[in-house]
N, C-alpha and C positions, 0 to 999 in steps of 0.2 A: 348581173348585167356586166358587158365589157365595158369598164370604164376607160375613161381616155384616159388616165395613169396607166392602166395595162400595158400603155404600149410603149412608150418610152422609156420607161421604166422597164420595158422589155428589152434595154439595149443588154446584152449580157455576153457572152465573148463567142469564139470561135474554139473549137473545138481547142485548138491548141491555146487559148487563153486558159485555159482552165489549170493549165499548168503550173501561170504564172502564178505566182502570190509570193512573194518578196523573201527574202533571204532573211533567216534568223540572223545569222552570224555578219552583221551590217558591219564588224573590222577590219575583215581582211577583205581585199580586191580580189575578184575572182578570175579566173583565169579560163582558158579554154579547158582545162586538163584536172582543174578545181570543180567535186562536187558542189551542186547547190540543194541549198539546204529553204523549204519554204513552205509557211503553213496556206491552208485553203479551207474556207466555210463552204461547205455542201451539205444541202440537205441528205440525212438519212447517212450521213458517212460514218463509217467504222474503220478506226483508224488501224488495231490489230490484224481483224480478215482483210480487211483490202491490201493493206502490203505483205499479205503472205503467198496471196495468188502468184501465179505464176508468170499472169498476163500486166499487172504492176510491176513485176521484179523484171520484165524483158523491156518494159515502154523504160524504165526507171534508169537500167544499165545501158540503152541505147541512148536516154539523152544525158544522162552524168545528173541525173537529180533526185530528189529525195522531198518527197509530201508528208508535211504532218496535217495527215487529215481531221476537220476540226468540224463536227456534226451541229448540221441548225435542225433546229426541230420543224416539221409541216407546219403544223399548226401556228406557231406565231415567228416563223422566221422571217418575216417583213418588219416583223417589232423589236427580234433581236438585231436584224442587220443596222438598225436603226441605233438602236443603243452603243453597237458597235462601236459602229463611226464614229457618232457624235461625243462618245466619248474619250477617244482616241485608243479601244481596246478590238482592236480589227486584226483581225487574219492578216496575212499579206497579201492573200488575195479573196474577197469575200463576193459571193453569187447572190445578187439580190432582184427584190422585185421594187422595187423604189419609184415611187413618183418622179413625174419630170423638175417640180421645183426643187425638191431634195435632190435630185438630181446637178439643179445648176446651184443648190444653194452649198453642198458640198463640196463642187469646185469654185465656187467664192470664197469659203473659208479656208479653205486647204486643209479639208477633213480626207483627201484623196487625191493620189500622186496622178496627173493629164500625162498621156501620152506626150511624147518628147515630139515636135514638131516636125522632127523628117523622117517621122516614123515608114512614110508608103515610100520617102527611098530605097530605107534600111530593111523592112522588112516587107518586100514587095506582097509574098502571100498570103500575110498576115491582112494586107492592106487592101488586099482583094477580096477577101470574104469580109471583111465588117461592107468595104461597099455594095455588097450582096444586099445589104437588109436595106437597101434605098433611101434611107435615112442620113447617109453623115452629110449632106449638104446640110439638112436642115441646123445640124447640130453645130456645125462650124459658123452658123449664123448666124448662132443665137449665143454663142459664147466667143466672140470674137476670132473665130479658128481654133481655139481649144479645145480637144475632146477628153473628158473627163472618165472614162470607162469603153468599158472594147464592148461594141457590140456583138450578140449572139445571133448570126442568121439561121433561117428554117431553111427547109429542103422545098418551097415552093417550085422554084426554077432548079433543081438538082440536075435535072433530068437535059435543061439544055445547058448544063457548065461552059461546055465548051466554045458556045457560040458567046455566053456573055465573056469567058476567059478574052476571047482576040478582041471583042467591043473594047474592054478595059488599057488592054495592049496600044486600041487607037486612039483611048481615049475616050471614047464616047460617056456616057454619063450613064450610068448601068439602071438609075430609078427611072429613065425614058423609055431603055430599053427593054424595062420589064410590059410596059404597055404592047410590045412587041407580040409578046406568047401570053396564051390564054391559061388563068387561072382561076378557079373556083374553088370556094370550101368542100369538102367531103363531105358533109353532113348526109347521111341517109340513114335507113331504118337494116338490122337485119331480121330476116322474118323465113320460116319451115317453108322450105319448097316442097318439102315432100305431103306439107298436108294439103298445099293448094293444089296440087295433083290431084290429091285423094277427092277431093272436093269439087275436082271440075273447073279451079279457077284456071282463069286465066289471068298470067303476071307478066309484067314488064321491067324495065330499071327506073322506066318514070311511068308512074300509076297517073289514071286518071282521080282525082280525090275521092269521088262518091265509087269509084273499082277498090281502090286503097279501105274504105270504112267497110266497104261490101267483105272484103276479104277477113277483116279485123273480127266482125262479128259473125264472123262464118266459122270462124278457127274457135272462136270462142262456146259458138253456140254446141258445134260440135264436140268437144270436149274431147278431141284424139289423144289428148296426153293421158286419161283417165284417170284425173285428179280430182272430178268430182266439179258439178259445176259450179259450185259455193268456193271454189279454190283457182279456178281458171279465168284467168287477167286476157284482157285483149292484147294490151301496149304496154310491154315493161319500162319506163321512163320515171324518173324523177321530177318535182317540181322546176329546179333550175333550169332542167332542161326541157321541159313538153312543150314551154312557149315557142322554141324554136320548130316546134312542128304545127302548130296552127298559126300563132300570131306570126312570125315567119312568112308564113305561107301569101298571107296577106300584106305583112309591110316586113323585109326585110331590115328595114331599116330603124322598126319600133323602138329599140332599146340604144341608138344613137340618136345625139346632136349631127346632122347631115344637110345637105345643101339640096337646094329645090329654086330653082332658076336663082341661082348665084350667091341665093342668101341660105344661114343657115338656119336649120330650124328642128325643134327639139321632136324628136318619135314619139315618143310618148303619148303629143297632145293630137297626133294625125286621125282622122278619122279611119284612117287603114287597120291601123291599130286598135281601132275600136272593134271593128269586122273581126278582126283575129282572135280580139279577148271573144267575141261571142262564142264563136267557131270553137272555142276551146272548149268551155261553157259547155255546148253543146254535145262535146264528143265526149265530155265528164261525167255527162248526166244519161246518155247513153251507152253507157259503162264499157266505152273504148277503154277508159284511164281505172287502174286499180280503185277502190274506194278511197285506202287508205294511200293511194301516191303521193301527198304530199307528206307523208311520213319516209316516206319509202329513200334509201340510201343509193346512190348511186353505184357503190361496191356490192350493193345485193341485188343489183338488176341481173347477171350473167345467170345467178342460180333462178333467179324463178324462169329464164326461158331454157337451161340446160335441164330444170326436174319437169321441163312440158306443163307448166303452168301457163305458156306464156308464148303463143306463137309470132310474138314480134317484139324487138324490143329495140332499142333509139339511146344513143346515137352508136349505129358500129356499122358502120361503112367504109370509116377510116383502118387504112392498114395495120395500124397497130394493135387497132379495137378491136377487128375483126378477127387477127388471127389470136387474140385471148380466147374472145370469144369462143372461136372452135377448139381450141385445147383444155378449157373447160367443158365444153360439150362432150369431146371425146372422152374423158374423163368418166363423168356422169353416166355416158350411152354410149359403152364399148362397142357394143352390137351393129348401131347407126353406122353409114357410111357417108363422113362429116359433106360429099360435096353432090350426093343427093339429098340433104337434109338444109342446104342453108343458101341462101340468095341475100340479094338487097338488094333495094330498091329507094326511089324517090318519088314525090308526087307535085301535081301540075296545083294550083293556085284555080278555084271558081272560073278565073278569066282566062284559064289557060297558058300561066306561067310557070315556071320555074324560076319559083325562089331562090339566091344566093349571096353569100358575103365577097368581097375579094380583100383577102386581109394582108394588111403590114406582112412582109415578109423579115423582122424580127421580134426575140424575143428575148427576155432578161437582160441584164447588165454586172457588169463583174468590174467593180473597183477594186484598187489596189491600194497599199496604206502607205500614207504621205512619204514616211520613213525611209522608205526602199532606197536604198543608191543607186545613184545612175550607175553607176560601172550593171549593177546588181540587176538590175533593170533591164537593162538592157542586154543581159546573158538570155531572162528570163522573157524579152519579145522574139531574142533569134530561134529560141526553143516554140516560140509559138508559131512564127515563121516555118518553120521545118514541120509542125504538127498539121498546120494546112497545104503543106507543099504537096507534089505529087509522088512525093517518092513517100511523105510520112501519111498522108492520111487514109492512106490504103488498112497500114499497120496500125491505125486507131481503130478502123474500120472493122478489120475481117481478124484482128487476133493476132496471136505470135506466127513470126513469118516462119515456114516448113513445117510449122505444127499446126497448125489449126488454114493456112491456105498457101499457096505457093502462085508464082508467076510464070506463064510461060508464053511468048510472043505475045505480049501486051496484053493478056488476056490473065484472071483471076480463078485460078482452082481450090474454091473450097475443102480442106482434109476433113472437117469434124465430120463426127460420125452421124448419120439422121437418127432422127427418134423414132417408133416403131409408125407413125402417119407418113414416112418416108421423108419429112422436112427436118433441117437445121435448127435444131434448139436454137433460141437464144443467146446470145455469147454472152448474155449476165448470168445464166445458171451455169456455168462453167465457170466464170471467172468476178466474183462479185464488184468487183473494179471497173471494170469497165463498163458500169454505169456512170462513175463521174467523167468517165472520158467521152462516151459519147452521150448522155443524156446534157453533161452543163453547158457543150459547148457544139458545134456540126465542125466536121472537115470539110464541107460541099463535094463528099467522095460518092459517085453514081455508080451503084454496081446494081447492072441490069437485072443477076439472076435474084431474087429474093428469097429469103430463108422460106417462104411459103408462096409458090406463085399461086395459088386455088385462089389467095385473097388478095394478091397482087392486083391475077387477073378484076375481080369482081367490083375491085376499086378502080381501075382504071375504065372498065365497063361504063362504071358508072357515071364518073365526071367524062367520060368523053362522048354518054347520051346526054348531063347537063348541058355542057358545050354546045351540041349541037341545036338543043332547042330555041326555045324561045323566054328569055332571059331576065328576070328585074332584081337585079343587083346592089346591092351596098358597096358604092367604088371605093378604091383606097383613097384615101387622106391622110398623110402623113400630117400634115399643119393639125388639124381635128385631134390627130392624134396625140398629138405632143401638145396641145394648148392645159393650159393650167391657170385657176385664180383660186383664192380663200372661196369666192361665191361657190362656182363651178365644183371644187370636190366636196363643200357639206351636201351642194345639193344633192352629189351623185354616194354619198356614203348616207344618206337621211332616206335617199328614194329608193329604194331595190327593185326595179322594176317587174324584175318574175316571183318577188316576192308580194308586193302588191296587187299581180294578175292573179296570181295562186289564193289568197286570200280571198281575192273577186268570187272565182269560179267556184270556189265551193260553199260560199254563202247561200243562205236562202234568199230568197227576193229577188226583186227586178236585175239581170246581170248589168244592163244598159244602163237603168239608174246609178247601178253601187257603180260601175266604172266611169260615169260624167260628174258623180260626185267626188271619188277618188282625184282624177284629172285635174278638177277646177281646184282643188284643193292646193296644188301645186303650182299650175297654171300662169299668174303672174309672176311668183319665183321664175321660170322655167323661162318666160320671154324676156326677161332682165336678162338673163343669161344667152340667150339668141341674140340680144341687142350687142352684148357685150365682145361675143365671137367675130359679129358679124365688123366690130369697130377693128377689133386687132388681125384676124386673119380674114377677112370676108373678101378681100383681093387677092 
């Protein structure tokens, strides 16, 4: 489930935060003309290959600095960062996923150095992309104007920068202005065009649901991958994830605390959600869903739809998802020709909706260790400054300038060479580095052409038939967001909600019974907690 720590806890920096993390050598004042020298916690970093590449050694020699990269492990790096801190053995600058009370209970203790107060004079573009994530009012709120950590924004609004750029310029208040442009989650399915051809279907970007299961168990029945029908899966999906495609369907909002004429009130216990657990139930036992899916890994879903076990599989409608997605396929099925083989699609809601979230537009938080000197400090925001400016995040962006893209009358020419599908590799298999440049942090840099338009196109397709429809949404809430008590996170670390459904659905017995016994079970926890939301943020 998203819990509401996900998200403030998702403040995490700006592409050129990433940079920061405080100076080892805390004696000498640094100077303009003086390297800086400063470590960084990132997940997955390797400290030898990443400063050997070529694309570290040019970002490194153009801003006069130097990363001792300092590796957090996936698996429990919320526990290390944790440890970090609190015990005053911290990176200079460490990437976390941290709760909002750790969050303010950190900058109470002075376990981590607040931004200096005229920081958005000093560093105007720095100061423009954290208020991308529509969040720092909340946070100057709530900590008397202090901000404890640089926020990391997403590329929700990328695409209109420019118009929020001159909003900023006026002043306007950029989380207003995000209500302006329309935004939805990507969530969709990708699924074999080429067999629903072969099959006579007919497909859309938003399926009707009973067209959507007709298709599932058509691909299935038919068994075009010729795997054997004891081997061919309808929907490649995992359990964390399949709730999103039924229970979803029927309450968006099942796995939040959310508002419902002005009060809030906890998903879980909605009758919507009860429709959805059935509907799930339903498509499990009509073996849309693998037998053994709740076993099933979310990193082994690409192979059972790329070996044709599997003509649909959830979630890759997202740009990034999508175009693995096909370079695995391609991989797999030389032969194939990846853009008559693959679509995506969405499906309407029984009432003829369109499910969707509209999320926070950030995510993580990157504290800095108490230690850092100002002088140090602030060498280390005008580097971040310049890392979101327009002249630097081009060059986080597209690679080393003349070698890998060049400029010419405002406009962005790609040199890497394509791969034999005619797209742009990735600029992390050329340069392992620049993953912590662009995955820890964003520049809000918008380049139109994408390393792979086939999936550009098919995601933009999609959210702009979402759009168009007809709509039931999970709004932003920042306040929701960011709320936090002792009550509120046992109950949401005690309750897993898609692990609770998942358990439902593949029990023997009444699904309706186990799921109103599950519910009640929780139930008056769960309204303690509505009451409680509704006393501190419910205005």
């Amino acid at each position: 489930m998203k819990k509401s720590r996900v998200i403030i806890l998702a403040l995490a920096v700006i592409l050129t935060t990433v940079f920061l993390g405080g100076c080892n050598n805390r004696e000498a004042t640094v100077t303009d003309d003086e390297k800086i020298i400063f470590s960084a916690g990132y997940v997955g970093a390797d400290n030898t290959k990443w400063k050997q590449d070529a694309y570290y050694q040019y970002i490194s020699d153009k801003l006069n600095i130097e990363i001792d990269f300092r590796a957090l492990h996936q698996g429990n790096s919320g526990e290390k960062a944790r440890i970090r801190i609190s015990s005053g053995d911290m990176p200079d600058v460490l990437n976390s996923d941290l709760n909002f009370t750790e969050y303010l209970e950190y900058g109470a203790q002075g376990l981590v150095k607040p931004l200096p107060s005229d920081y958005a004079a000093k560093y105007p573009n720095m100061s423009f992309a954290i208020e991308m994530t529509g969040a720092m009012d909340k946070l100057r709120a709530v900590a008397d104007g202090k901000i404890y950590g640089l926020l990391r924004p997403m590329d929700h609004y990328t695409q209109y920068i420019d118009a929020f750029k001159e909003a900023y310029k006026n002043g306007e208040n950029l989380r207003e202005k995000m209500d302006e442009y329309p935004y939805i989650d990507k969530y969709g399915f990708a699924f074999r065009k080429d067999w629903a051809k072969k099959l006579g279907i007919k497909t859309s970007k938003i399926m009707e649901y009973d067209d959507f299961v007709a298709m599932v168990k058509a691909f299935k029945e038919s068994d075009l991958g010729s795997v054997g029908q004891d081997n061919a899966i309808g929907i490649a999906v995992d359990y964390t994830e399949a709730p999103n495609i039924f229970v979803t369907m029927h309450n968006p909002r099942y796995n939040y605390f959310h508002k419902v004429d002005g009060k809030y009130v906890c998903g879980f216990l909605e009758d919507s959600t009860k429709d959805g657990v059935l509907a799930y139930a339903q498509a499990y036992r009509d073996g849309l869903l693998s037998p053994s899916f709740y076993a099933q890994k979310s990193q082994d879903l690409n192979a059972l739809f790329c070996s044709q076990k599997a003509g649909v599989v959830f979630p890759r409608a997202e740009y990034s998802g999508l175009r693995k997605l096909k370079s695995d396929f391609k991989k797999a099925n030389p032969n194939l020709v990846l853009e008559d083989c693959i679509d995506v699609c969405w499906i309407k809601s029984p009432k003829g909706k369109i499910a969707g979230r509209v999320a926070n537009n950030f995510n993580k938080i990157l504290y800095f260790n108490p230690d850092l000197k100002d002088d140090v400090f602030a060498k280390i925001l005008s580097v971040a400054d310049y890392v979101a400016s327009p002249e630097g995040a081009p060059q986080i962006s597209l690679g080393v300038l003349e070698v890998d893209y060049r400029e010419e009358n405002g406009k962005y020419i790609v040199l890497r060479e394509k791969n034999e599908s005619g797209e742009y590799p990735p600029l992390y298999e050329k340069y392992p580095s620049s993953r912590f440049f662009n995955d820890f942090v964003k520049t809000l840099f918008y380049f139109s052409e994408p390393a792979d338009k086939h999936a550009r196109a098919l995601t933009d397709e999609l959210v702009a038939e979402k759009l168009a429809g007809d709509t039931d949404l999970l709004e932003m809430d920042i306040n929701r967001d960011c709320f936090t008590s002792d009550r509120y996170a046992k109950f949401l670390a005690a309750n897993d909600v898609n692990t609770m459904i998942a358990e439902t659905i593949v029990s023997n017995g009444d699904i309706e019974k186990l799921w109103n016994e599950k519910v009640n079970s929780f139930r008056a926890e769960a309204e303690v907690i509505e009451r409680e939301m509704n006393e501190e943020i419910g205005g």
